[in-house]
C-alpha positions in Angstrom: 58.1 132.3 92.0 60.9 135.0 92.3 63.5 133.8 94.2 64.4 135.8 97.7 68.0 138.4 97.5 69.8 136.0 99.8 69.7 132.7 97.7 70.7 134.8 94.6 73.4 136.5 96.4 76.5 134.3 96.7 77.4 133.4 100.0 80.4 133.5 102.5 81.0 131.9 105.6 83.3 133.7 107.8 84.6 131.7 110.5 86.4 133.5 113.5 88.6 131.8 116.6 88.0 134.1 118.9 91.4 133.1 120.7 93.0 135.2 118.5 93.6 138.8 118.7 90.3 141.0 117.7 88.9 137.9 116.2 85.1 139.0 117.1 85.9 142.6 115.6 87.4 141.5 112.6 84.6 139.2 111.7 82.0 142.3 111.9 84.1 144.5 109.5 84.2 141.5 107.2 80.7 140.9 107.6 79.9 144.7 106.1 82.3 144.4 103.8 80.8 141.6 102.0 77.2 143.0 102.8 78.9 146.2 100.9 80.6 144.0 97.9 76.4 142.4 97.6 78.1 138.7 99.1 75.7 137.6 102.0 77.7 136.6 105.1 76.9 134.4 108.0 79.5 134.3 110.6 80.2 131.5 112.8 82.8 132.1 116.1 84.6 129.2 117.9 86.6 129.3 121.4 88.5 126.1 121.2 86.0 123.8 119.9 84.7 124.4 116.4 81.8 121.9 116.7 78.5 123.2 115.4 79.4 124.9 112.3 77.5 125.5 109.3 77.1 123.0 106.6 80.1 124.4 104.5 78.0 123.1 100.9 75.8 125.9 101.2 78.3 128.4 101.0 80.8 129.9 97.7 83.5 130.9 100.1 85.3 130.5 103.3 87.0 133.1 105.2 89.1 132.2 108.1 90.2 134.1 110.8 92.5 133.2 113.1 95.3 131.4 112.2 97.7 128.0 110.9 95.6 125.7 112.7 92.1 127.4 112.1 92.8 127.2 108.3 93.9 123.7 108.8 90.7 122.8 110.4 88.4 124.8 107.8 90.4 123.3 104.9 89.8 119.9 105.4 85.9 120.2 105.4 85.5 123.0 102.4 88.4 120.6 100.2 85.8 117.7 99.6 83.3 120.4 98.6 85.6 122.4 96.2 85.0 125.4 98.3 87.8 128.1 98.0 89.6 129.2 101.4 90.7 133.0 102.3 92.7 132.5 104.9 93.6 135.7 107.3 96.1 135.4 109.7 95.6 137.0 113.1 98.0 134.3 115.0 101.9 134.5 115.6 103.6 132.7 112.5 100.8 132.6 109.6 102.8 130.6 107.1 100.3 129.3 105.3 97.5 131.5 106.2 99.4 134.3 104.6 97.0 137.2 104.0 97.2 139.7 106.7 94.4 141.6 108.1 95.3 144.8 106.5 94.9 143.3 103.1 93.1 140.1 103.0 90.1 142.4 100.9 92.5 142.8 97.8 93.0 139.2 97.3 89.2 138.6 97.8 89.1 141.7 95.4 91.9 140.0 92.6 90.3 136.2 93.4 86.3 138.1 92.7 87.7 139.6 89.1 89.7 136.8 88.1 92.9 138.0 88.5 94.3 135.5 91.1 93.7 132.0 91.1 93.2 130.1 94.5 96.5 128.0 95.2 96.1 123.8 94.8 97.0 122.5 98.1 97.7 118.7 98.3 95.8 116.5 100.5 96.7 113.0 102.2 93.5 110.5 102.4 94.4 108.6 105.7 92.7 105.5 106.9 92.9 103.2 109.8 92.8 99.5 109.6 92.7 97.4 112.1 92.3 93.3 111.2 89.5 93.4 108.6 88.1 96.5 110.1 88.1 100.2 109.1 88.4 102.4 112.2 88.1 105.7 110.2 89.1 107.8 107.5 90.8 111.3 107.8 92.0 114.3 105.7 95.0 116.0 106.0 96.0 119.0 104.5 99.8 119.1 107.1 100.6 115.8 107.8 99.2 112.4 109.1 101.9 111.4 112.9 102.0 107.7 113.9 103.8 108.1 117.2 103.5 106.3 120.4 101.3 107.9 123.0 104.0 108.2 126.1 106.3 110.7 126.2 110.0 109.6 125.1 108.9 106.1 124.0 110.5 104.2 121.2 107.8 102.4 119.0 108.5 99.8 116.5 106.8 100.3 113.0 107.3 98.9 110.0 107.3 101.2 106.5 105.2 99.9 103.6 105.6 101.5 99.9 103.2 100.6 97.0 102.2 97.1 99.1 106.0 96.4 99.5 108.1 96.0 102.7 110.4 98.9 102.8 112.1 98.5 106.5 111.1 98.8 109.8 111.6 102.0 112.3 112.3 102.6 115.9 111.9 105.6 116.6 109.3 108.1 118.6 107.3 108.0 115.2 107.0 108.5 111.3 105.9 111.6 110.3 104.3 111.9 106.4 103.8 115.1 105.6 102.6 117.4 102.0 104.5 120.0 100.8 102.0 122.2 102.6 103.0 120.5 106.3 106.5 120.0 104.9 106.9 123.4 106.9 105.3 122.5 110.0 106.4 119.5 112.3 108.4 118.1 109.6 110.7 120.5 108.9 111.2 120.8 112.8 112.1 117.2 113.3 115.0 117.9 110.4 112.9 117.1 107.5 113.0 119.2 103.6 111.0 122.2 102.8 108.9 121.6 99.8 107.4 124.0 97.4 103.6 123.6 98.3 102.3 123.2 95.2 105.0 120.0 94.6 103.2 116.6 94.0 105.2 114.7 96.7 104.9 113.0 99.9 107.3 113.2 102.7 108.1 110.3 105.4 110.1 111.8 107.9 111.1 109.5 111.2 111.1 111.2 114.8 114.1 110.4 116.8 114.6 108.0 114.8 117.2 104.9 116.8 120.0 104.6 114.1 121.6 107.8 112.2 120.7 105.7 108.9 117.4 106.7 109.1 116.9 110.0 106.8 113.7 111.5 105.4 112.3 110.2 102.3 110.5 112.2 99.7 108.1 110.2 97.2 106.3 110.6 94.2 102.3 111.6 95.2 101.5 108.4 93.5 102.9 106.1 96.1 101.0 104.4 99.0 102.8 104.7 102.0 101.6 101.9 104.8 102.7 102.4 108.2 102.0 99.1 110.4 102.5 98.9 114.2 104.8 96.3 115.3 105.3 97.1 118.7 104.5 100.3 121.1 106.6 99.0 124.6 103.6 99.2 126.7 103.1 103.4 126.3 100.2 102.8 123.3 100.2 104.4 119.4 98.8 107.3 118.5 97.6 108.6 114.9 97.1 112.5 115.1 96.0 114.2 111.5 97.1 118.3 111.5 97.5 118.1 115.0 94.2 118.3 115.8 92.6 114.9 115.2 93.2 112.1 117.2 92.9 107.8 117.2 94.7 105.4 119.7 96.4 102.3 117.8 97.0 98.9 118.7 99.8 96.7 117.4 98.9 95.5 114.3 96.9 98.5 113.0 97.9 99.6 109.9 97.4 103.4 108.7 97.6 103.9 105.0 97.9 107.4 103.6 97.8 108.2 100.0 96.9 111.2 98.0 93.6 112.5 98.4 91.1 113.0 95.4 90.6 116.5 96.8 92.8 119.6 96.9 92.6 122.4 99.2 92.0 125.7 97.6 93.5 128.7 99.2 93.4 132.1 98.1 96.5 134.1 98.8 98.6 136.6 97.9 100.8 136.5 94.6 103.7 137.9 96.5 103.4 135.5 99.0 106.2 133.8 97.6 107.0 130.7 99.0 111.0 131.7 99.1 110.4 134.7 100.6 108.3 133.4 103.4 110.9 131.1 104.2 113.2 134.2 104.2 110.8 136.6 106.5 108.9 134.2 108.8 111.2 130.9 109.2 114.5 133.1 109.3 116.0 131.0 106.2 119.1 132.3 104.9 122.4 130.8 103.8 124.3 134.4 104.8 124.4 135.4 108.2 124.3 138.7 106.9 121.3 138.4 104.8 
């Protein structure tokens, strides 16, 4: 039995937010283009809600459109999968989706011919315990936030390393964060830039009650525990990239560790990680730079 052109061809799954600028557009000229380079698309479009796409294991290739937080979202389902991510930016900031629309087809072009490889991004494996009870497990490919749920609340949580007591916080919350989300929230609450492709995990508290309190950065190796001791009637909160979310109780502990899967995101070799911090964060140590 000869087997049909579409399960011989290989196969990309483009996936557009259609909150972003030309988002519908852009996913038709990337549909011909494939179609043109003998890939067979399928596109999938989302306003808001991404539920109800594709199974990602049937495809060789993701291409996001949209932006930060649509590669965040497609990154931690195509990661377990080994599924490479192209990543176009069609949002504001793009940091880490950093191919633009103009050009995203020569890295596809570089990536096809073996001339770029796709970037290893870090992951954190985050679970919830609560008593003897797992309440879920989630992937991050930003940062994992314990915080408490009201809005300038102190919460009281206590900071395990490797199974050992390390102190007890209160603050707003604890951020942990990759070298890939070391840009994000964490460098906003006052927290070190890391070089994505670092092995390294960042604990960064939020508002944090004493001045003592300062960011840590780990080996990837550790296990980081995070146990809540007391939220002052406003509730806990565990959100995962910003986008997923689980109430906690006192007592609930969230463990994040490094996950057994890396993201892998194809961008551009001059997308160097100095410069963007240079063009799109407005890093310089001259004012004149």
């Amino acid at each position: 039995m000869s087997s049909s052109p579409e399960t011989t061809r290989s196969r990309v799954l483009i996936i557009a937010n259609l909150l972003k600028d030309d988002a519908a557009g852009e996913s038709l000229l990337a549909s011909d283009y494939f179609n043109d380079q003998g890939w067979y698309p399928e596109v999938f479009s989302f306003e808001g809600n991404p539920a109800g796409a594709p199974d990602f294991k049937n495809f060789d290739l993701i291409l996001s459109l949209g932006g930060d937080g649509t590669l965040l979202y497609v990154a931690r389902l195509a990661a377990a999968l080994g599924i490479p991510v192209l990543p176009v930016n069609l949002g504001t900031l793009g940091f880490i989706a950093a191919n633009r629309r103009e050009s995203w087809r020569n890295s596809f072009e570089a990536w096809r011919l073996g001339k770029l490889e796709a970037s290893s991004r870090m992951m954190l494996q985050v679970d919830v315990v609560r008593g003897n009870k797992a309440m879920g497990r989630f992937s991050a490919l930003n940062d994992g936030v314990v915080s408490s749920q009201g809005i300038a609340k102190m919460i009281r949580l206590c900071l395990g390393v490797d199974g050992e007591r390390f102190g007890s916080y209160r603050a707003d919350g604890l951020i942990v964060a990759t070298p890939t989300g070391s840009t994000a929230y964490n460098l906003a609450a006052g927290g070190p830039a890391l070089h994505p492709e670092m092995p390294a995990i960042i604990i960064n508290p939020i508002c944090p009650f004493t001045l003592a309190s300062r960011p840590l950065v780990l080996p990837s190796s550790e296990i980081v525990q995070i146990t809540v001791d007391e939220t002052r009637r406003s509730g806990a909160l565990l959100t995962v990239d910003g986008q997923e979310t689980v109430p906690l109780e006192k007592g609930d502990v969230v463990t994040f560790k490094k996950s057994p899967f890396d993201a892998r995101l194809i961008v551009p070799k001059e997308n160097i990680f100095y410069e963007a911090l240079r063009s799109k964060l407005g890093w310089s140590g001259d004012l004149d730079a």
